[in-house]
N, C-alpha and C positions, 0 to 999 in steps of 0.2 A: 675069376682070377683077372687082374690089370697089368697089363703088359706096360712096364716101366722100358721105352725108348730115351737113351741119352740125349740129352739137349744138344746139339751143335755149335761148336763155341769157334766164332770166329778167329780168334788168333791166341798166342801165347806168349808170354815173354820169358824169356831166355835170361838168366844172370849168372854174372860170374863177381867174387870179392876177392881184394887183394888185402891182406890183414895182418898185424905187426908180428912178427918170427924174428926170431935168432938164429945163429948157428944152432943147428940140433935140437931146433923146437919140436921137428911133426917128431923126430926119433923118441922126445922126451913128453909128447902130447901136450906141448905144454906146459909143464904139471911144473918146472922149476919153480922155484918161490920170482912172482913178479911178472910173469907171463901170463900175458891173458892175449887172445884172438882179437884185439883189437879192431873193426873195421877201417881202413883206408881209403879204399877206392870201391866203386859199386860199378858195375858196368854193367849194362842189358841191351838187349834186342828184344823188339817185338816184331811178331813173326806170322805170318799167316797160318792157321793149325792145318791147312791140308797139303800146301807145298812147303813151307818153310824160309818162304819168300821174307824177307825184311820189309817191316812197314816204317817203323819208327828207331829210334838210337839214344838213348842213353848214360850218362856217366857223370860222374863228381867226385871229389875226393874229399875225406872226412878227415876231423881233426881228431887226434887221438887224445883222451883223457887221460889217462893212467900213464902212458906210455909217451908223451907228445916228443921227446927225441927216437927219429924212427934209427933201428939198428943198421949199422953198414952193411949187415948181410940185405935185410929190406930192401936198404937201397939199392946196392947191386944187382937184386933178382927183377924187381920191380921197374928200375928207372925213377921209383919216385923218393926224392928227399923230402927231409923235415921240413926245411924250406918252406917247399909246393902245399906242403898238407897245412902250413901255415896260413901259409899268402893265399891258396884256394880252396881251402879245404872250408868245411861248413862243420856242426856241432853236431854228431850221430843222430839225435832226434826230430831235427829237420830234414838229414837226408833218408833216414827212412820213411820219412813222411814224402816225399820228394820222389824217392821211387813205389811206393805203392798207387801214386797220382801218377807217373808214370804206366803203371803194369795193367789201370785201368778197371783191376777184377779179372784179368783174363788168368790162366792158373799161370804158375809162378815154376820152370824147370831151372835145375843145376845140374851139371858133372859132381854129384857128390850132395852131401846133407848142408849145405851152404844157408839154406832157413832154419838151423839150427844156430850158427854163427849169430844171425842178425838176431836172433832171440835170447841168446844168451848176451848179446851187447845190450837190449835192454836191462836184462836182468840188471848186468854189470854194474852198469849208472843208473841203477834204481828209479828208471821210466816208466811209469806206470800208467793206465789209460790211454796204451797207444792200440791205432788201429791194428787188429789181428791180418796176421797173411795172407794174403788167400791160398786156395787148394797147390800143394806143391805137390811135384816129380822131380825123385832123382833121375835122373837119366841115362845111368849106368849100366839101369837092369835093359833099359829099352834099347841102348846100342847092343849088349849082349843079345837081348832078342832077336835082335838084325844083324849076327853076326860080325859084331866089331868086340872082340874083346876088351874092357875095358881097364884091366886090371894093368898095373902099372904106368896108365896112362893120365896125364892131366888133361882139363879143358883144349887148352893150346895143341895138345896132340889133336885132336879126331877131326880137321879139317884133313889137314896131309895123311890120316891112315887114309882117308878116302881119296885122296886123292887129289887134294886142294891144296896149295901151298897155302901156307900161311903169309898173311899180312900183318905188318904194325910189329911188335914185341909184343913177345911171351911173356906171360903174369902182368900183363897190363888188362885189366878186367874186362873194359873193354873187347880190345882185340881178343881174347879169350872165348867171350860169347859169340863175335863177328864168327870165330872157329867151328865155335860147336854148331851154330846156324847154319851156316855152308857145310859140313858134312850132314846135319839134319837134311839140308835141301838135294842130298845126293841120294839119301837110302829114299826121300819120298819118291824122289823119279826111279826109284827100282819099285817102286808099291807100296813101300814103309808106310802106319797111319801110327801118329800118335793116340791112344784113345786121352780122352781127358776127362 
């Protein structure tokens, strides 16, 4: 019999997406005629896999195809207008190319199935022969593991359930992951290990 030990993975990168909604998208999943999850913004952190220390940062904002005037609810939740995603926004398939040059190969966590989003924005604009994700975590179940219940909570929440105030704006994708990192780096100094 061979004793399979897990490899050791130096670090992990952390993301969070901010992506076009309306009034009563998540109530409607969506599903009106004309609403697609758009991606906008991509934010991450990379993060040391045994403390949850920040190595690296992140972010850019995408142009949207189907959608490119972003909704005022967007705006207002976000902070980011149509404007921005104009003037700096880049074309979905170079920024996912963008962040997976970023993520390195290291696995890839969300608060949520957020590597479903980025795949289905393939889908959407019919991009074919892009690189595949690498190994993902929701990270919902792992905060339940460790005693943070997740449930009614977004990204933006689980700095401050721990105890961290939050910095920057809420559903800025960014600041969202800076979030989730800083509570990851609280449950490790109680013992927390992510496996990966």
């Amino acid at each position: 019999m061979t004793l399979v030990r897990p490899i050791a993975v130096p670090a992990v990168t952390i993301f969070d997406l901010e992506f076009t909604a309306w009034e009563g998208s998540m109530a409607s999943h969506w599903l009106r005629p004309g609403e697609f999850k758009e991606v906008v913004q991509i934010g991450a952190v990379r993060v040391a896999a045994d403390t949850f220390e920040t190595l690296a940062e992140f972010e850019l904002l995408v142009r949207p195809r189907i959608n490119p005037v972003l909704s005022p609810y967007f705006e207002k939740l976000t902070g980011i207008t149509s404007e921005e995603a104009v003037l700096r926004g880049m074309d979905f398939a170079l920024a996912y190319d963008r962040f997976l040059d970023f993520a390195e190969g290291t696995p890839i966590c969300a608060f949520g199935h957020d590597e479903c989003v980025l795949e289905d924005n393939l889908r959407l604009y019919g991009i074919t022969g892009a690189r595949p994700l690498p190994v993902f975590r929701d990270l919902r179940r792992w905060f339940a593991a460790n005693d943070v219940d997740p449930r009614g909570l977004y990204s933006c929440d689980i700095g401050p359930a721990l105890g961290v105030p939050f910095q920057g704006r809420v559903h800025n994708a960014l600041d969202d992951a800076r979030s989730l990192a800083a509570g990851m780096e609280v449950l490790a100094g109680r013992g927390a290990i992510l496996a990966t």
